[in-house]
N, C-alpha and C positions, 0 to 999 in steps of 0.2 A: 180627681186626678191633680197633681200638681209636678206635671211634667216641666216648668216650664224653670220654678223654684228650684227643682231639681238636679235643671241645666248649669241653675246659677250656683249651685253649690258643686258641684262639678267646675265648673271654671274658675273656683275660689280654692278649689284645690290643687288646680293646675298654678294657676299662679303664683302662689305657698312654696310651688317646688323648685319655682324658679329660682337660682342662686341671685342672689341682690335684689330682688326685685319685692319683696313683703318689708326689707328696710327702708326702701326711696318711699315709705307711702305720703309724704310730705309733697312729693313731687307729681310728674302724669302718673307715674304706678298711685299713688295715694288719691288720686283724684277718678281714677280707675274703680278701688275699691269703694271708695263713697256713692258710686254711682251704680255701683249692685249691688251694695246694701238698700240704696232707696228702690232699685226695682224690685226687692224682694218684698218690700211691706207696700208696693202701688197695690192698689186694687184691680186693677189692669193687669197682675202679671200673668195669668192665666190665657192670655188674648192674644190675638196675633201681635199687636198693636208692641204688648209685653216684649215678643217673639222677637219683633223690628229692633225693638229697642235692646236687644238682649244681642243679632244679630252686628249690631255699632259698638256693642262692649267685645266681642271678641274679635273684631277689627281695632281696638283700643290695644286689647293686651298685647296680640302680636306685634303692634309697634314699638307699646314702652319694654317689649323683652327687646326686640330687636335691639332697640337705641342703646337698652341696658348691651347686649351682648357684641354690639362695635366699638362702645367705647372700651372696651377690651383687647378687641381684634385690630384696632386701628394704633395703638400702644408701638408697635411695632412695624421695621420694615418688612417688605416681602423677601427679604435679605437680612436677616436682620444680624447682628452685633454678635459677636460667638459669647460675651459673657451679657447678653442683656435676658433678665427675668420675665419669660413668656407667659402669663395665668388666664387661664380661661375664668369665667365669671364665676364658676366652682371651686377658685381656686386651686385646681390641678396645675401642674406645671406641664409645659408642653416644648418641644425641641426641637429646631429644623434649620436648615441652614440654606435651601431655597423651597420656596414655597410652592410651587409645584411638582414638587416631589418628595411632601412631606409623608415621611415613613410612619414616625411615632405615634399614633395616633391614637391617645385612649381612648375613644369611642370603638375601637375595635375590640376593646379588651371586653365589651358587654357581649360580643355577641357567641360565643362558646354558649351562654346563657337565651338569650334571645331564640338563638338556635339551637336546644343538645344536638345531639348526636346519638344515637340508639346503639345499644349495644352491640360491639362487633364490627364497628365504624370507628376511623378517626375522620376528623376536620379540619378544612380552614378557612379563614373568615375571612372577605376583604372589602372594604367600603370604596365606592367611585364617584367622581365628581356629578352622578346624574345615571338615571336605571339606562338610558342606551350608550351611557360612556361605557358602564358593565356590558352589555351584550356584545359592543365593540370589539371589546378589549377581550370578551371569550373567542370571540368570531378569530380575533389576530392568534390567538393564541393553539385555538384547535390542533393547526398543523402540527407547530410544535411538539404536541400532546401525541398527534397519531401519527407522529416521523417514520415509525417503522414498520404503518401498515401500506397501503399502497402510492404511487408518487402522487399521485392524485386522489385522495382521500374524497369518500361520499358521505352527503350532508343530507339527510332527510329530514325538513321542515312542515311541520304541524303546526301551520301558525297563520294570519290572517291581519294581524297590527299591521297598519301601513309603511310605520317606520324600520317593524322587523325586515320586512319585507323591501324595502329602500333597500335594508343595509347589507340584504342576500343578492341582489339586485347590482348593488355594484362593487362585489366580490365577497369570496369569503374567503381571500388569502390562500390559496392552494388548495381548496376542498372543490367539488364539482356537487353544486346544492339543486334538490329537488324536491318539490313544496307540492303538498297533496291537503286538501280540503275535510276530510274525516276519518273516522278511525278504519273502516273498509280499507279505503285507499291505502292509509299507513300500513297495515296489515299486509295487503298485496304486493308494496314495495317490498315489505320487507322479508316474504315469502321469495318473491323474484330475487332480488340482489341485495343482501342486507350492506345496510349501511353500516361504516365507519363512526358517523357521528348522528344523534338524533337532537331534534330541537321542538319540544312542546310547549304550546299552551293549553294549560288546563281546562279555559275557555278560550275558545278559538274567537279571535275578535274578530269577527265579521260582522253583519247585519242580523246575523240568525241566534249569536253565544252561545252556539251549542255546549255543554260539555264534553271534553274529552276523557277517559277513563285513562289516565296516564297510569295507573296500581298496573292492569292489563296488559297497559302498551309496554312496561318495563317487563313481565311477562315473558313477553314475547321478544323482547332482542335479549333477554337474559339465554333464549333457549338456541338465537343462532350459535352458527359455528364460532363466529370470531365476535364475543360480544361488545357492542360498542360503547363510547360515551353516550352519558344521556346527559342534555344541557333543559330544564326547567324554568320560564318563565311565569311568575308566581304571583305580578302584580295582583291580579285582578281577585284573585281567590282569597291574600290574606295568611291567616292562622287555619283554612279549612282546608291545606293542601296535606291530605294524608302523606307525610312522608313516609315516616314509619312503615308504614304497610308496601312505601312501593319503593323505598331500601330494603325490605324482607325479601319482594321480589329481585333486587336488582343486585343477591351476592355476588353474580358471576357477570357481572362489570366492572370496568376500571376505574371507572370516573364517573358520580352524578355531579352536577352544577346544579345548583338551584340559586338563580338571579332575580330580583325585583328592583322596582323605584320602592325609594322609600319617602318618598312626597305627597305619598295620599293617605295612607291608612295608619301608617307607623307614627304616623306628629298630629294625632288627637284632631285631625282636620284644621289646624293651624299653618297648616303650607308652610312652614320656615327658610326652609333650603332642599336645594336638588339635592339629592342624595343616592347612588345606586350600590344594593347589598348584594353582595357575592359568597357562597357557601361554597367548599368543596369539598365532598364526600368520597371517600373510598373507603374498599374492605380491610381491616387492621392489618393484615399482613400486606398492606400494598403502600406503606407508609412512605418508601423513600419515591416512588411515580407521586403520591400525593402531594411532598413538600418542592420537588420537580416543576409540577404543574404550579404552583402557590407563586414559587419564585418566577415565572417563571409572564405570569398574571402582573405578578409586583413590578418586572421590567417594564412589559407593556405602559400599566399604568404611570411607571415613570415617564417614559421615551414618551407616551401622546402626554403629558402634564393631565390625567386627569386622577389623580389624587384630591382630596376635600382640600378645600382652601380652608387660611385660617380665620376666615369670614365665617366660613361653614361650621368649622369645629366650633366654635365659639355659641352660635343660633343654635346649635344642635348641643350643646353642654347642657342637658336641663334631665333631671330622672325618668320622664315619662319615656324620652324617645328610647327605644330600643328595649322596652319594656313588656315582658311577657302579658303581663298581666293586664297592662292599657291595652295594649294591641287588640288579647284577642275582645275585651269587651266593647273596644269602639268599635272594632272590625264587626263583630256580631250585630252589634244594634244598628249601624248602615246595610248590610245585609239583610235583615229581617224585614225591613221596613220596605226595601226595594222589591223582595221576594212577595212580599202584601199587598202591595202595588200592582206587580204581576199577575197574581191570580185575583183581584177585585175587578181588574177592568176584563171584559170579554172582548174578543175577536167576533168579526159576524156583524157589525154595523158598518161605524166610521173606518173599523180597522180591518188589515185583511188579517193582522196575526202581531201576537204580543211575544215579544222574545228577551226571555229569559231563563237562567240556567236551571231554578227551581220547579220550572213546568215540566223539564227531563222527566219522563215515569223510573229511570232506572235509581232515582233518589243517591246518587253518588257523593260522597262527603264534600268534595269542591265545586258542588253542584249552586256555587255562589255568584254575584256579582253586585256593583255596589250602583249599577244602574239599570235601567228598562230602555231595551226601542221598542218602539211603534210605529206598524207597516202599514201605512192608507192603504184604500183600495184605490184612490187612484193615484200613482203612482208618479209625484209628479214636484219635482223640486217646489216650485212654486206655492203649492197646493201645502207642502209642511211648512213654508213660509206662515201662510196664512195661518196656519193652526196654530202656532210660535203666538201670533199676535192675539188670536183668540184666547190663550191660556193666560197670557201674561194679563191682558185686558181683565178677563175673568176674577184672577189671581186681586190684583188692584181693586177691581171693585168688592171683591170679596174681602179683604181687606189680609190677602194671606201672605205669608213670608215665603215670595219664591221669585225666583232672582233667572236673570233672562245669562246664560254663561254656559260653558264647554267645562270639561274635566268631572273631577266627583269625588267624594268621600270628605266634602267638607262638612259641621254642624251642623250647615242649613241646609236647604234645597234649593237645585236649578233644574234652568230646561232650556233646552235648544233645540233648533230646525238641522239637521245633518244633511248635506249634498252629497251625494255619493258618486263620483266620476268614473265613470269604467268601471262601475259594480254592476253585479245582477240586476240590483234594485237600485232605484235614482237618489232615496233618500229614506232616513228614520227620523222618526221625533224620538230623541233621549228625555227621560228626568230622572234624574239621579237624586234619588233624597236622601239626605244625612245624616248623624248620627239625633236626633232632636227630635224628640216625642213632642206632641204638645199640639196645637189646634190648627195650626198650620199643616202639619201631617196630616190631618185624620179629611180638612179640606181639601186638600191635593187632591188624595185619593177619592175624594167625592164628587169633584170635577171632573177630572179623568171618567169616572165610571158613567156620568152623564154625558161628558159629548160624544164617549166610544156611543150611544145610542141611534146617535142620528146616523145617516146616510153620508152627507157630506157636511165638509166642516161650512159650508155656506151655508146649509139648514142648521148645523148647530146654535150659529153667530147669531142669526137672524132669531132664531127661536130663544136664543138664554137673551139677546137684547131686549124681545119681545115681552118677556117675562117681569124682565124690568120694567120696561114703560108702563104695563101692567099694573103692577106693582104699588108702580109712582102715584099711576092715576087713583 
């Protein structure tokens, strides 16, 4: 295997695509390249050790792009000069005359692309300063949208994110919102009094990820009487959100939305800039409600300033972002890896149960996520604490590339203790692993599948230390 060589010609290709940045190789970008060129011929690059050191070159590049992509962006006021020449690092020219309310914005012109449109749909595409400035700014906007169904508009919520849920929590602009835990329940709402407006996640973040069969759910408000918006939250699934099949379901709706961040999966695990993507779908003869709505999204995002800054456009000027074709293959190889993960380690020891979308028996196409939790049996903040310290400990002595941290879909792997306040359950252990084959993976996973053995993570600790001193002696 030379997973590791592999990574580095992958990141030798990313960086090629970077505008300015394959000329400065005199400079950090050229000191960048000389330093994975010599990891390619170590003898070591196969090792974790490789992995580390591979790990500090892609904390390198997104610097020298970065620096590369402000000394562009800083060129100019956030006001700038009506005849001053604005260029992204690409060279594009770009236009605006206050900067949080920058309209023009070529990185919107990728996503007609990034996103088609299926036959018998049009669209429109809108980028926001961050994925819950987009859900904001759908939330401000709903009413709007459903002025002329009742004064008070209903919001039925399929969702579980803490922040979605904040932001239903302290309104949703004239809609009266009611949040159900699974698909039963959606179901029964919407047999009893169909909603106005619907709002899914594909995987419901909770502690459990279940899948949700959103193809179904559009289904089913396709067949009430007054069919409603559907609004689609899309981070977590990726490129494996069948749309297609659940716009086939959804002719006799007005409006789908389909929103994400595009901070984790869309920028190659490079984290650059907050970014949130907005789609909006309706049936071809519903063109002028669609450009209605569009325009309408575009005030919003004026009026709150959350338009991309030209900090943003700038970090984000580079080909891969907004790229079908990187998307779905990062998005793929962090999935896969997570879903291996999933079904390697058993329930039934340390754990009381491993949740992930992939264990669903109903194999549903966004049956994806780009992390695992892990449910002690006992059940006990504290208690994932400890297991936190065991892994990483582990991890270290083993000598593997896994990083103590929150969020996911970066190159490498992390892991963390989750506290869960006012949840069912008190806490999960996350590990989210990366897009990064190589020895560090196949470690993790052999970890994990060892301490799920023991009873408690205090017999774990004591028994894998054991094993060392053992060892030693």
């Amino acid at each position: 295997m030379h997973d590791v060589a592999a990574e580095c010609d992958r990141l030798i290709a990313l960086a090629d695509g970077m505008p300015a940045l394959p000329e400065r190789r005199r400079t950090i970008a050229g000191a960048w390249y000389s330093q994975v060129i010599e990891l390619t011929q170590a003898p070591s690059i196969e090792t974790p050790d490789g992995e580390q050191r591979l790990d500090r070159l892609v904390s390198n590049l997104r610097r020298a792009w970065m620096a590369t992509a402000h000394e562009h962006a800083d060129l100019t006021y956030r006001s700038p000069l009506a005849d001053e020449h604005k260029l992204l690092p690409s060279r594009t020219t770009i236009a605006y005359g206050y900067e949080r309310s920058l309209e023009q914005n070529p990185l919107e012109s990728r996503l007609p692309a990034y996103r088609p449109v299926p036959s018998g749909w049009s669209a429109r595409h809108l980028l926001f300063s961050s994925g819950m400035a987009a859900l904001s700014g759908i939330m401000q906007t709903l009413p709007a949208i459903l002025g002329s169904r009742r004064s008070r508009p209903s919001l039925l919520v399929a969702a579980a994110y803490y922040e979605t849920l904040d932001l239903v929590e302290l309104g949703t602009h004239g809609c009266s919102a009611r949040i159900v835990g699974d698909e039963a329940s959606f179901a029964a709402a919407c047999a009893a009094r169909g909603p106005d407006a619907a709002f899914i996640e594909p995987i419901v973040y909770d502690p459990w990820l279940r899948p949700f069969d959103v193809q179904r759910a559009a289904h089913i408000l396709a067949e009430l009487r007054d069919p409603p918006v559907l609004v689609i939250d899309s981070t977590l699934v990726g490129p494996s959100l069948p749309l297609a099949r659940i716009l086939d379901e959804a002719r006799k709706l007005p409006l789908v939305v389909q929103a994400s961040s595009g901070l984790k999966l869309d920028q190659a695990g490079l984290e650059l800039a907050n970014v949130g993507i907005v789609s909006l779908y309706a049936p071809a003869g519903r063109q002028a409600e669609l450009d209605a709505a569009a325009d309408r999204l575009r005030l919003v995002r004026r009026l709150n300033g959350t338009a991309l800054t030209i900090d943003t456009v700038a970090l984000l000027d580079i080909p891969f972002f907004l790229d079908p074709a990187t998307f779905y293959e990062y998005s793929t190889a962090v999935f896969a890896h997570n879903a291996r993960l999933a079904r390697a380690v058993r329930a039934g020891g340390l754990f009381e149960a491993v949740a992930h979308p992939a264990l669903d028996p109903r194999g549903l196409p966004s049956a994806q996520a780009p992390f695992v939790f892990f449910h002690l049996r006992d059940d006990d903040p504290a208690r994932y604490a400890e297991l936190e310290e065991l892994v990483i400990e582990e991890a270290t002595v083993r000598g593997l590339a896994l990083e103590r941290g929150g969020s996911f879909g970066f190159r490498g792997h992390r892991c963390e203790a989750v506290s869960l306040a006012g949840a069912a359950v008190k806490g999960v252990f996350k590990v989210a692993l990366g897009a990064r084959a190589g020895p560090s993976l196949e470690g993790i996973i052999i970890l994990l599948a060892e301490i799920a053995a023991f009873p408690r993570v205090a017999a774990a600790r004591d028994a894998l230390r054991g094993a060392r001193a053992g060892t030693a002696v």
